[in-house]
OpenMM code with the backbone's topology and positions (N, CA, C; nanometers):
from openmm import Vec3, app, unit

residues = "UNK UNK UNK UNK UNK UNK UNK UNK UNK UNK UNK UNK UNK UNK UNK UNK UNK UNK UNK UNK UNK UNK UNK UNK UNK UNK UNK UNK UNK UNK UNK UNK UNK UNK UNK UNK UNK UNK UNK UNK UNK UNK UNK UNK UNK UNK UNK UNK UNK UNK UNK UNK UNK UNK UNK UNK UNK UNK UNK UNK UNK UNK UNK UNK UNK UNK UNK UNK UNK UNK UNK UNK UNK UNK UNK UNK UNK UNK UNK UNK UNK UNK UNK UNK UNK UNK UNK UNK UNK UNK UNK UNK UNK UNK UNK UNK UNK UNK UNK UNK UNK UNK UNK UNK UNK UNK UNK UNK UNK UNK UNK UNK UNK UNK UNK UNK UNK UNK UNK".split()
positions = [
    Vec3(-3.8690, 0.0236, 3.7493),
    Vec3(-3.7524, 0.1088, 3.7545),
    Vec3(-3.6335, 0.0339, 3.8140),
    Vec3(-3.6826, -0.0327, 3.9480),
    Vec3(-3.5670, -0.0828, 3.9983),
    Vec3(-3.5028, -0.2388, 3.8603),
    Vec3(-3.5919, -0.3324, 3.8168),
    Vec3(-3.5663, -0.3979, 3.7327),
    Vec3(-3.4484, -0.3057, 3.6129),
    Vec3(-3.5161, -0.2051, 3.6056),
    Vec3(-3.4130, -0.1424, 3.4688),
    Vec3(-3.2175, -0.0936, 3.5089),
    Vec3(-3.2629, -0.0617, 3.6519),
    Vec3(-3.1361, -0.0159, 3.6858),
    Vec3(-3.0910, -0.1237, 3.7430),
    Vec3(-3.1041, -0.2721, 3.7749),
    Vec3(-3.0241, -0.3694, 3.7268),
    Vec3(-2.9852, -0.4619, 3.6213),
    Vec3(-3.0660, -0.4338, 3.5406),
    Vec3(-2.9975, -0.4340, 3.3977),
    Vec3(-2.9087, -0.3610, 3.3882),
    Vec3(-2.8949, -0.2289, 3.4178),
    Vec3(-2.8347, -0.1308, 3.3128),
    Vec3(-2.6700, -0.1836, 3.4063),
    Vec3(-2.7071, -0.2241, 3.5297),
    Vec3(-2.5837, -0.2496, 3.6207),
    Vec3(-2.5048, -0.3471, 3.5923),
    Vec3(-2.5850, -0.4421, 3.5533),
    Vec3(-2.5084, -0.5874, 3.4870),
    Vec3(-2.4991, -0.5555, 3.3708),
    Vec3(-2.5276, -0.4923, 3.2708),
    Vec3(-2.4291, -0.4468, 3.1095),
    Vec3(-2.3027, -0.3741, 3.1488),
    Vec3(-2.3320, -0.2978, 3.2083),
    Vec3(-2.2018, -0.2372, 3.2955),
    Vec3(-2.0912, -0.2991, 3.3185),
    Vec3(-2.1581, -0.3436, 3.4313),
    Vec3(-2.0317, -0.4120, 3.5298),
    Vec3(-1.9971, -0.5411, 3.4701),
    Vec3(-2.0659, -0.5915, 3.3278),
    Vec3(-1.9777, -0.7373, 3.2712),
    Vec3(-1.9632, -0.6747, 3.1562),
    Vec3(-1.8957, -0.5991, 3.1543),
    Vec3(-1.8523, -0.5198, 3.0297),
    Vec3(-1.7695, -0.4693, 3.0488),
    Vec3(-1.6427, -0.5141, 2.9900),
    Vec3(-1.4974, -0.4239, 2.9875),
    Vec3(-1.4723, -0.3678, 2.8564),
    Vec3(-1.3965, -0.2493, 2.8530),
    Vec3(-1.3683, -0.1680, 2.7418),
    Vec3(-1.2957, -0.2204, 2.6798),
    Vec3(-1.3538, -0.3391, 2.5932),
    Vec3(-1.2572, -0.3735, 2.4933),
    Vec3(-1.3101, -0.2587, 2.3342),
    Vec3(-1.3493, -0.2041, 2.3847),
    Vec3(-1.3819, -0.0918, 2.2431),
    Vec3(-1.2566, -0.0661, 2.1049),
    Vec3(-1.2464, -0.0309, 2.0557),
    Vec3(-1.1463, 0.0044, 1.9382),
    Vec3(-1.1350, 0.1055, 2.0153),
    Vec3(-0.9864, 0.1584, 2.0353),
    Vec3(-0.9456, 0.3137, 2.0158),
    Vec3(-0.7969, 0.3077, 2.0181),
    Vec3(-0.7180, 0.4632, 2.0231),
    Vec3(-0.5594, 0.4916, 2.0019),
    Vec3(-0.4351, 0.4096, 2.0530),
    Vec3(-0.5265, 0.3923, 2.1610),
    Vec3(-0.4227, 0.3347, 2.2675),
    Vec3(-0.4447, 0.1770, 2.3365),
    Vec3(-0.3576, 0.1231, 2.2606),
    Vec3(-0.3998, -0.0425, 2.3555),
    Vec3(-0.3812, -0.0909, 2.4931),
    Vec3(-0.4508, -0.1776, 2.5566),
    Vec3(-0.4700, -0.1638, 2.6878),
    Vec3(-0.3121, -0.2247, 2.7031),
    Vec3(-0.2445, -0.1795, 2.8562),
    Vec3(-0.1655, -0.2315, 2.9063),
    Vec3(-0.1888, -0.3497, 2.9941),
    Vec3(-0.0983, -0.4612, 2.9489),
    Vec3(-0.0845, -0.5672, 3.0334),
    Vec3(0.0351, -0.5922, 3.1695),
    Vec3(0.0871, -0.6026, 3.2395),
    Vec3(0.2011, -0.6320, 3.3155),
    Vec3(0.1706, -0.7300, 3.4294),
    Vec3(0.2377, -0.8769, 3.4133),
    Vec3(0.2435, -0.9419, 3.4971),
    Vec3(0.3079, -0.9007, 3.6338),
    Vec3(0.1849, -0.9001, 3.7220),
    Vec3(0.2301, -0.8402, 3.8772),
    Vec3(0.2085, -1.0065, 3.9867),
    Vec3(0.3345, -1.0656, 3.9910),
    Vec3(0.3168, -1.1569, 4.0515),
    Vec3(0.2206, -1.2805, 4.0050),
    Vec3(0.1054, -1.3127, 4.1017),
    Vec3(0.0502, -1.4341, 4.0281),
    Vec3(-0.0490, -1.3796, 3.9455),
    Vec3(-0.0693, -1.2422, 3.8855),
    Vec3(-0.1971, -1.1829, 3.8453),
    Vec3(-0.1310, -1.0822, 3.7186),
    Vec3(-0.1952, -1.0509, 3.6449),
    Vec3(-0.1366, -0.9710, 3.5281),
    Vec3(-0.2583, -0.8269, 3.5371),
    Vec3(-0.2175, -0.7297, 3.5894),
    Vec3(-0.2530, -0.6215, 3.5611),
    Vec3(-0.3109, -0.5571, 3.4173),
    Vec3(-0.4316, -0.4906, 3.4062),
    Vec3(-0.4934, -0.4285, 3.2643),
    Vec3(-0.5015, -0.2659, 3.3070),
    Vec3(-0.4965, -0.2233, 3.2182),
    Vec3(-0.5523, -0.1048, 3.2193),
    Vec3(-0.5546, -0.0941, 3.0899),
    Vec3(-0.7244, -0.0478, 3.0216),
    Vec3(-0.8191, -0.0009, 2.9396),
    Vec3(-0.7976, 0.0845, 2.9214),
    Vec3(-0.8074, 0.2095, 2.7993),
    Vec3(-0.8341, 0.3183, 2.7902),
    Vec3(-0.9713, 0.3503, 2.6740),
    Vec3(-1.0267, 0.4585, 2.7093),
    Vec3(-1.1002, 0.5341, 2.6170),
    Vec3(-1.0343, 0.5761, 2.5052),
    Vec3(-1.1023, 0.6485, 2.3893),
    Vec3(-1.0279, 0.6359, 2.2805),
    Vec3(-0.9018, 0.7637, 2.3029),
    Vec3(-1.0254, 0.8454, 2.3791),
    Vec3(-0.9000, 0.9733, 2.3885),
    Vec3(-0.7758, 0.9964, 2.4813),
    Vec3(-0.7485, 0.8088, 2.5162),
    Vec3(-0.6623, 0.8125, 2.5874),
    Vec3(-0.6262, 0.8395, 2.7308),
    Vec3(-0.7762, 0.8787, 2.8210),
    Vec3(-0.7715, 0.8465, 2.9336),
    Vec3(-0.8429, 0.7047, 2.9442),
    Vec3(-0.7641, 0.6602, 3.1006),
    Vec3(-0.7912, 0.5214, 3.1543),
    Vec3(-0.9528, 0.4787, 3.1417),
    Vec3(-1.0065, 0.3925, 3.0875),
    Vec3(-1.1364, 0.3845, 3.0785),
    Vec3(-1.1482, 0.2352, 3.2126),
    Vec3(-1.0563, 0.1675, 3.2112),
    Vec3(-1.0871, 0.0629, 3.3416),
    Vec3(-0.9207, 0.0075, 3.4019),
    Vec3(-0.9109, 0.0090, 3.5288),
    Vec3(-0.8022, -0.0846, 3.5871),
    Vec3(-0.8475, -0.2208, 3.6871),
    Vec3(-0.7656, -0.3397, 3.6479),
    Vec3(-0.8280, -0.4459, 3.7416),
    Vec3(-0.6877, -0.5299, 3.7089),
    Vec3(-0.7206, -0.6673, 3.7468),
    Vec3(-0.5985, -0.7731, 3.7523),
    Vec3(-0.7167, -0.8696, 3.6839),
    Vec3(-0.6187, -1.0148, 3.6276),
    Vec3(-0.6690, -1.1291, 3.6005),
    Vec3(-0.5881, -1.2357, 3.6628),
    Vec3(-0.6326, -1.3495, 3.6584),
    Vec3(-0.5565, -1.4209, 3.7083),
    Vec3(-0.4558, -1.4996, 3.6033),
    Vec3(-0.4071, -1.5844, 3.6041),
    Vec3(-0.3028, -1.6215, 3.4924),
    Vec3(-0.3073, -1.7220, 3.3985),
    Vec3(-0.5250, -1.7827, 3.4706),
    Vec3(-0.5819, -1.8398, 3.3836),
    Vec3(-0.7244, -1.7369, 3.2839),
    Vec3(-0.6683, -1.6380, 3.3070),
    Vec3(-0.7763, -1.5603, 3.2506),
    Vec3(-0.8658, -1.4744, 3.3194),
    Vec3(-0.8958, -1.5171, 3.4990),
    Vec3(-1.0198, -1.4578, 3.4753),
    Vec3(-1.0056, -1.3605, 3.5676),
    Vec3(-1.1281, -1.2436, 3.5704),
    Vec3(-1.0788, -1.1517, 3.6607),
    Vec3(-1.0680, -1.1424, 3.7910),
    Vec3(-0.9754, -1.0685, 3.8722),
    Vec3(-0.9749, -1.0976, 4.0286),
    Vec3(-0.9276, -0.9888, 4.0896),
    Vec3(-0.9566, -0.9740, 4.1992),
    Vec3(-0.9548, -0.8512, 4.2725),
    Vec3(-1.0397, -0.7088, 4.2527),
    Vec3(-0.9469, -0.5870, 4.2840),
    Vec3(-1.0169, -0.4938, 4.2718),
    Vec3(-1.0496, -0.4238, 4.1345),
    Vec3(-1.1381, -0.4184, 4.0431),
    Vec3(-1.1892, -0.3306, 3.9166),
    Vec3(-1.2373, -0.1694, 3.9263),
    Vec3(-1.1382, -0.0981, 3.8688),
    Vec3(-1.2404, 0.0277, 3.8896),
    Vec3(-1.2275, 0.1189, 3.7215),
    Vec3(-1.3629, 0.1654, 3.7262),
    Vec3(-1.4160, 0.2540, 3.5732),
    Vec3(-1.4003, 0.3387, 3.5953),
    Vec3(-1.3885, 0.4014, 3.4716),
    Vec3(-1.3887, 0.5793, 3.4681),
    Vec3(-1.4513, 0.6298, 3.4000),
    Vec3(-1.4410, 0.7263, 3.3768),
    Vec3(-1.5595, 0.7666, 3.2762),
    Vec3(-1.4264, 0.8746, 3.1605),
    Vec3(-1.4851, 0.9390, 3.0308),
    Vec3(-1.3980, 0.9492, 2.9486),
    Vec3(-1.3121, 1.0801, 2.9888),
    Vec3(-1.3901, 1.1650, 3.1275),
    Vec3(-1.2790, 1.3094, 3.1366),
    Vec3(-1.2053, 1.1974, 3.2871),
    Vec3(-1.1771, 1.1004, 3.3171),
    Vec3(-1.0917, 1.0433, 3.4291),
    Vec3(-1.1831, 1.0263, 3.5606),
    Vec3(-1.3287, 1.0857, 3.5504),
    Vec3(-1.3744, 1.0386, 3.6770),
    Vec3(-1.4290, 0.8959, 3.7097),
    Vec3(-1.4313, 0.8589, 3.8397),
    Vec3(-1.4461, 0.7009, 3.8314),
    Vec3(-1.5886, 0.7151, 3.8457),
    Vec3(-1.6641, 0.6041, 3.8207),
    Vec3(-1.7719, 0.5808, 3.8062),
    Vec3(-1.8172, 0.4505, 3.8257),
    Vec3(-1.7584, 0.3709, 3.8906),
    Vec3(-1.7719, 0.2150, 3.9522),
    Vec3(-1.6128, 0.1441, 4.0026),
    Vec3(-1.6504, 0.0991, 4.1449),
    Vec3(-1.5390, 0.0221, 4.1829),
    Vec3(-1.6453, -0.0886, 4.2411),
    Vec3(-1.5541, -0.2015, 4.2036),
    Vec3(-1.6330, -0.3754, 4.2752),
    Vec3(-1.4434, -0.4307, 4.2781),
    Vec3(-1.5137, -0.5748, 4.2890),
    Vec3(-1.4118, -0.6710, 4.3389),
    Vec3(-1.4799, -0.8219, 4.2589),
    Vec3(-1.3985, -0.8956, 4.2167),
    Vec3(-1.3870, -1.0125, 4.1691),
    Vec3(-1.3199, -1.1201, 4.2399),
    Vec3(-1.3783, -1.2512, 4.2489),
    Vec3(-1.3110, -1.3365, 4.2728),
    Vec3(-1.3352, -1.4698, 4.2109),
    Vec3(-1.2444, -1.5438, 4.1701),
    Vec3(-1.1893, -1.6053, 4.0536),
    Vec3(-1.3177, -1.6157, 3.9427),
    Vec3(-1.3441, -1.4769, 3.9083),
    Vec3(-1.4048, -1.4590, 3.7820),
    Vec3(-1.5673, -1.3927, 3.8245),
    Vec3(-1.5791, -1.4142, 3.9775),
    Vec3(-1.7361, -1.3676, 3.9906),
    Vec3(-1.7210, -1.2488, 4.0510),
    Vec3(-1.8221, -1.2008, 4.0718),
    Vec3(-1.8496, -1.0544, 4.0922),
    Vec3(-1.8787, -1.0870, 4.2813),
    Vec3(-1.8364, -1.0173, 4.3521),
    Vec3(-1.8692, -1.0570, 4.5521),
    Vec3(-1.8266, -0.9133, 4.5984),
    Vec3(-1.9250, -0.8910, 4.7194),
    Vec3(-1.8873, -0.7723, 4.7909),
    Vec3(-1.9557, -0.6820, 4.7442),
    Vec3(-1.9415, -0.6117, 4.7496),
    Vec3(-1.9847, -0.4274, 4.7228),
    Vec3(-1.9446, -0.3479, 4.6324),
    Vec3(-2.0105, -0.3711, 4.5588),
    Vec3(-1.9574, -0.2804, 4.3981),
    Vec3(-2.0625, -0.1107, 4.4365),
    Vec3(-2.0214, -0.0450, 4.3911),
    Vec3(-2.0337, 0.1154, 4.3863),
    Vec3(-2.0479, 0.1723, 4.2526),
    Vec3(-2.1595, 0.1964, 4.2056),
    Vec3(-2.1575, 0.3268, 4.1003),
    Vec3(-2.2160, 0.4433, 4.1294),
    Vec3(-2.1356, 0.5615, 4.0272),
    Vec3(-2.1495, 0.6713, 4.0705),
    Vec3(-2.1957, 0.7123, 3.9230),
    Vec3(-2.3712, 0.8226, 3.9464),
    Vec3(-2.3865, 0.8817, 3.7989),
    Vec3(-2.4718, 1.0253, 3.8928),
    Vec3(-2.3924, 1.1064, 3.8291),
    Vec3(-2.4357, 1.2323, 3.8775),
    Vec3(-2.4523, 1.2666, 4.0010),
    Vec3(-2.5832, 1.2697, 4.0697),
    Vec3(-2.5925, 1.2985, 4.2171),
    Vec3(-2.6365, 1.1977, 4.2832),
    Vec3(-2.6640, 1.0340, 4.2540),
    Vec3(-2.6864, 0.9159, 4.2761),
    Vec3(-2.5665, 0.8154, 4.2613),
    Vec3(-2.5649, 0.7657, 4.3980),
    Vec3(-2.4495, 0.6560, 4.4237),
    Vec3(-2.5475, 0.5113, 4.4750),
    Vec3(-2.5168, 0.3983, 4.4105),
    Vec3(-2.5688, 0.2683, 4.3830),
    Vec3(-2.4524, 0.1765, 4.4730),
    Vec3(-2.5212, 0.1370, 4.5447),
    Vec3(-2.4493, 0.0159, 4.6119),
    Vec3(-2.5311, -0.1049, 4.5848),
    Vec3(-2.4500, -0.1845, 4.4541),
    Vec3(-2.5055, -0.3270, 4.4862),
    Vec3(-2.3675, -0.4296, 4.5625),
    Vec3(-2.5079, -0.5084, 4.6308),
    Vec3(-2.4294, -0.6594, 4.7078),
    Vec3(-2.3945, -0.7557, 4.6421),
    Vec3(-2.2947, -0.8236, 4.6009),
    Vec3(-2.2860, -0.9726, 4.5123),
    Vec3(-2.2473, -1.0228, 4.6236),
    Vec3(-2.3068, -1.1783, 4.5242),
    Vec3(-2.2708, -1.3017, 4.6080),
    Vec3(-2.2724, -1.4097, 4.4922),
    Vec3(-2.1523, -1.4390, 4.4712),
    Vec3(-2.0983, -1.5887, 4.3769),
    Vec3(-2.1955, -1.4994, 4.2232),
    Vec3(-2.1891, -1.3435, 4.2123),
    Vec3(-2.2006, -1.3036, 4.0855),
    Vec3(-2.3563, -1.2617, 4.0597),
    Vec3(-2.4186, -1.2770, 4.1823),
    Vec3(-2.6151, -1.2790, 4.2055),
    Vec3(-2.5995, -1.1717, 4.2882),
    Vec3(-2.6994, -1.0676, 4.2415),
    Vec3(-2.7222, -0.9937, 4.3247),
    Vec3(-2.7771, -0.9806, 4.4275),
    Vec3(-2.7554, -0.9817, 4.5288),
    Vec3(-2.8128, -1.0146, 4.6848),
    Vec3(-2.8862, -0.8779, 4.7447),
    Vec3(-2.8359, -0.7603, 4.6711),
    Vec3(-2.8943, -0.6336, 4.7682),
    Vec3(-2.9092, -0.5014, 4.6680),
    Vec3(-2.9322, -0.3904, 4.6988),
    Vec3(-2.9600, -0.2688, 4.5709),
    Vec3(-2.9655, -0.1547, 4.6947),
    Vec3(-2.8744, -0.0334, 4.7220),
    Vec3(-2.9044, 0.0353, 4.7713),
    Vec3(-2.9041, 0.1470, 4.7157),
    Vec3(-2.9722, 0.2832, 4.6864),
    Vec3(-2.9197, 0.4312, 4.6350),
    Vec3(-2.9322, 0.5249, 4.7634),
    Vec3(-2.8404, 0.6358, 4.7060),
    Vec3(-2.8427, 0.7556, 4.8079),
    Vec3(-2.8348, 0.8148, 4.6671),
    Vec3(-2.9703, 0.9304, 4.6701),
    Vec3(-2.9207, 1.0561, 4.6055),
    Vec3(-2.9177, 1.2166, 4.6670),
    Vec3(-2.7860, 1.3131, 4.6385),
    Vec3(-2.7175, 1.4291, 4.6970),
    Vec3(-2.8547, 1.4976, 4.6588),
    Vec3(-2.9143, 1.5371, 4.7729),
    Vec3(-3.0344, 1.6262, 4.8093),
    Vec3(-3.0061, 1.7494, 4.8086),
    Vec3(-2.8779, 1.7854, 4.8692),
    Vec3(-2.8441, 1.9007, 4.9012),
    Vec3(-2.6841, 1.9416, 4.9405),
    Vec3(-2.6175, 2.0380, 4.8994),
    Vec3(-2.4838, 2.0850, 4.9224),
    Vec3(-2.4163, 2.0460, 5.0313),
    Vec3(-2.3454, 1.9850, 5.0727),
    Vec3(-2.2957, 2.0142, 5.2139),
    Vec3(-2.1838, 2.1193, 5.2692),
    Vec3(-2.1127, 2.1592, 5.1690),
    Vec3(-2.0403, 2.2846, 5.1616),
    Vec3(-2.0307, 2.3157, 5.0394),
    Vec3(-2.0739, 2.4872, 5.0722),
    Vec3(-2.1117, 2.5833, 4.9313),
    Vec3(-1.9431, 2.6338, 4.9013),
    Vec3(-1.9753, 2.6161, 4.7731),
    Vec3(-1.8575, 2.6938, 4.7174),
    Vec3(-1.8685, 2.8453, 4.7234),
    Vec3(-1.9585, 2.8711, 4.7473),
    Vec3(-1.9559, 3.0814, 4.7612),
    Vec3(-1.8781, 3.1385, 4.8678),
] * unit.nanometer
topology = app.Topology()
chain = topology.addChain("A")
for resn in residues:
    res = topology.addResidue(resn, chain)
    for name in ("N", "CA", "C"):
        topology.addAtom(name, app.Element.getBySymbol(name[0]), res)
């Protein structure tokens, strides 16, 4: 199990929405880094991150999912994956560790229970 849900983490997380859809991603050079933002087809944001100005990605990346909720934030540096990336699927939140793009750690918490009721 744990093998599968790092697979499913690394298709993920080295996978940007270059998909076909309506709307083409925005580029804007922000200083030494050029800003993206992805969209889904129906036109919400499907990913935001920076590259650097040789291509590769850097800094902070975060996903969404197709109604705008996020569903993974990590960090890049000059092209590798480092730090603490976060996904979120349903009532389970995934903390993996990178290091130079290797996964170093795997943590889950899953929501057991309400902590404030909506009634």
């Amino acid at each position: 199990m744990k093998k599968l849900f790092i697979m499913a983490v690394l298709f993920f997380s080295g996978t940007i929405a270059f998909a076909q859809n309506t709307q083409k991603p925005t580029l804007e050079k922000n200083g030494d880094l050029i800003e993206a933002t992805y969209y889904h087809e129906n036109g919400e944001v499907a990913q935001t991150g920076f590259f650097t100005l040789k291509g590769k990605l850097q800094g902070e990346w975060k996903s969404f999912d197709e109604n705008g909720k996020k569903i993974a934030v990590g960090n890049y540096e000059n092209g590798k994956k480092v730090g603490k990336w976060f996904f979120w699927e349903s009532n389970l939140l995934s903390e993996v560790d990178y290091s130079d793009s290797k996964i170093k750690d795997v943590n889950q918490w899953k929501r057991t229970s309400t902590v404030v009721s909506n009634k």
